[in-house]
N, C-alpha and C positions, 0 to 999 in steps of 0.2 A: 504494500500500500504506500502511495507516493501522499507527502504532506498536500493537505488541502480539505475541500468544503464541501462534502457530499448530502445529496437530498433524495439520491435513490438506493442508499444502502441500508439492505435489511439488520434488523437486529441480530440478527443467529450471524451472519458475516461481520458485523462490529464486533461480535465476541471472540471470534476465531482471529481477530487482531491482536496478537498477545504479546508482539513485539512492542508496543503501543503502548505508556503507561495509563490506565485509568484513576479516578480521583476511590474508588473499592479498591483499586490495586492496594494505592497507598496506602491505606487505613492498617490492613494487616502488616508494616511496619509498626504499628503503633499498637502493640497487645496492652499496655497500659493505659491507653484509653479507651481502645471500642474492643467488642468481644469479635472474633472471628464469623466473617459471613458468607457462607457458601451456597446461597439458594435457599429458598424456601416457598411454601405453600404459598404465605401472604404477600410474596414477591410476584409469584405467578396472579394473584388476584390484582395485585394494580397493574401489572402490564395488561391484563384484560381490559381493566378501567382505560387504561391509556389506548388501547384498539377504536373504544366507543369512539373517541375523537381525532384520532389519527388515523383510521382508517386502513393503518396497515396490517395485511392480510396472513398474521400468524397463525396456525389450527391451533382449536381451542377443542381439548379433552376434558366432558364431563364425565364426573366419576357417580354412581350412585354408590354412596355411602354416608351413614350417619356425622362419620371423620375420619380424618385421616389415622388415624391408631390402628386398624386393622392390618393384616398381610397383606389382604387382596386390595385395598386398596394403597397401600406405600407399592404394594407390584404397577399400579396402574400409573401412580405419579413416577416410577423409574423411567416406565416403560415410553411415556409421555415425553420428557424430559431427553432421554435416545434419540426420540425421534423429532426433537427440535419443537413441539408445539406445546403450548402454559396446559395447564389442568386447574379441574374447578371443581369441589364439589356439587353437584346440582342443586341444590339448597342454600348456596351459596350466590348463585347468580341473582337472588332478590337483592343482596348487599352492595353488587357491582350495580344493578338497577337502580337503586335509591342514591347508591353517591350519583352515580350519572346524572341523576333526576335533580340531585342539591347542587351538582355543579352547574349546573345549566339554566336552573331559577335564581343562582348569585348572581346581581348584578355585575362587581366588579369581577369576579371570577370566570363568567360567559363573556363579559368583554375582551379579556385577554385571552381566552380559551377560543373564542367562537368569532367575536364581532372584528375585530381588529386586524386587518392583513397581515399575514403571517406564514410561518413553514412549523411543518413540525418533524419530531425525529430526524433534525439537520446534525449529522455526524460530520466530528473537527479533528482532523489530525495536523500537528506541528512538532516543531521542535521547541521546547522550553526549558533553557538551562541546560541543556544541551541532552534533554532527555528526551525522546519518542514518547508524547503525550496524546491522547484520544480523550476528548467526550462527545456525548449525543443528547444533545437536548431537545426537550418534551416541544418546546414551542419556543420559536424565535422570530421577535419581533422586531421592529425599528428600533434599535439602541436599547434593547432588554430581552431577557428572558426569562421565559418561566416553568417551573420543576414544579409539576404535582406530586405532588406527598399522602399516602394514603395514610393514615396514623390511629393508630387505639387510644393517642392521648384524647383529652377533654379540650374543649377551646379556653384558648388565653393566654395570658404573657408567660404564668409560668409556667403550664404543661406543656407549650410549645418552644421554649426558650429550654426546657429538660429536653425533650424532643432534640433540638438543635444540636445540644450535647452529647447526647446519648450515644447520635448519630453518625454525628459529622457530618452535619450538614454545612458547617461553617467551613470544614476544609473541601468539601464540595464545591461551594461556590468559588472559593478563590483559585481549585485549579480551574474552575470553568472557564472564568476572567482569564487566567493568564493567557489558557490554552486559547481562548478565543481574541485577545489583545496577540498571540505571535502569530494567528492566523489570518489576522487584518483584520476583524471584522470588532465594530465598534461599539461597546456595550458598555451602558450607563449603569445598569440598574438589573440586580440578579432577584426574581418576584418566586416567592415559593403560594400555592395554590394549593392551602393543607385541606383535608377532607376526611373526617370521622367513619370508619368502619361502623360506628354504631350509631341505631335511631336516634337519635332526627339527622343523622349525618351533617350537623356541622361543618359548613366552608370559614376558611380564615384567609385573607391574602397578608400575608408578613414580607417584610423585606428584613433586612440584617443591620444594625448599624454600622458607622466605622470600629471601634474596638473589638465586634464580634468577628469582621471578615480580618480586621487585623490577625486575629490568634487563628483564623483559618488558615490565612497567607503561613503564619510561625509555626500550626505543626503540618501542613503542607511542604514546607523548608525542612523538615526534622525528617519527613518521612523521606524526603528525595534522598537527605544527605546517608541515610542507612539504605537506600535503594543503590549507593553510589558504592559506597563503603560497608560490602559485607561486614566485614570486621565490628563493623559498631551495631549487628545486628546478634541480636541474645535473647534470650526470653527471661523475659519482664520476671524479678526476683522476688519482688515484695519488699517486704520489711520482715527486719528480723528483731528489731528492738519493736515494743509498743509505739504507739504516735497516738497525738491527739490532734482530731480532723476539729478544723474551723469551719465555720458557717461562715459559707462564701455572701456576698451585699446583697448578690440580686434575691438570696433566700431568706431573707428577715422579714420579717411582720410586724409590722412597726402599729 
């Protein structure tokens, strides 16, 4: 894959880029912050959600089963997964119905989603820092973009500012920006489009401020420099003496 700005490449070929770093690559750099992620059910259920308005044409495996705990069906979501297409529980597709249904009665959330001329699943490869970097965002518009976020949090500053945390969504955004600032293309404002898995499916539109994309950019910078320098890559020790954790500002209750 030669550096540049694709609009007709599928997902399953973004992923077989593996030369290419992504802003998931990075994270598992960092076992001190995020836990290890390699797929999952609820991963397959927002990329469905993201089909409804992207349009693009993945096979979708319904499973009947009560959940995924059973044999036959973890056989079904392998089997699924082999052959390149998401899985669903069939029970599960009211949940994908309803976020659909709350992102598209938000005002501000169908405006960036639906109303506003735009691309979606626009895949970026560059060079940044001299590393082979990939992402592919949800929706790209005039000088912003936007990442829907499917979330079990609650709405608000602080279940979604945990969220952000939890995640990394904050070193998300800023390889987005780099990656898309070495790829030419000029982007003001990174718009996350969160949407509650559970009734009444709550939409939130957030954006980041400067200090949060700042610590994205720093452990963004931490993850490249152990991407770079096996050597400073180890698994996370812990502590061996006690500590006492502090209650960070933005968690006080005043």
């Amino acid at each position: 894959m030669k550096p540049g700005i694709y609009q007709d490449l599928s997902f399953q070929h973004y992923l077989t880029e593996t030369d290419w770093v992504s802003a998931s690559q990075l994270k598992r750099f960092l076992p001190e912050y995020f836990k290890p992620f390699n797929g999952s059910t609820a991963a397959d259920l927002g990329s469905i959600l993201h089909q409804r308005f992207t349009g693009e044409d993945v096979p979708i495996r319904e499973v009947d089963a009560a959940t995924w705990q059973g044999q036959k069906a973890q056989a079904e979501y392998a089997a699924a997964q082999a052959a390149g297409e998401y899985a669903i529980l069939e029970r599960d597709l009211v949940i994908v119905d309803g976020m659909e249904k709350a992102l598209r009665h938000h005002r501000e959330a169908s405006r960036l989603l639906v109303d506003l001329p735009g691309t979606f699943e626009t895949s970026v490869f560059a060079e940044v820092d001299c590393v082979p970097s990939k992402c592919r965002f949800d929706r790209l518009l005039t000088g912003c973009c936007v990442d829907i976020k499917t979330t079990k949090s609650g709405p608000g500053l602080y279940a979604l500012t945990r969220t952000v945390l939890d995640y990394g969504y904050d070193l998300s955004a800023a390889h987005y920006l780099e990656t898309a600032q070495a790829a030419g293309l000029e982007l003001d404002a990174f718009t996350f489009v969160f949407v509650s898995k559970e009734p009444p499916h709550h939409v939130t539109v957030a954006t980041l401020d400067e200090p949060f994309l700042e610590r994205g950019r720093a452990l963004r910078d931490l993850a490249l420099q152990r991407f770079l320098h096996p050597s400073m890559v180890d698994s996370y020790p812990g502590e061996s003496e006690p500590i006492e954790l502090s209650l960070p500002g933005w968690a006080k209750i005043s």
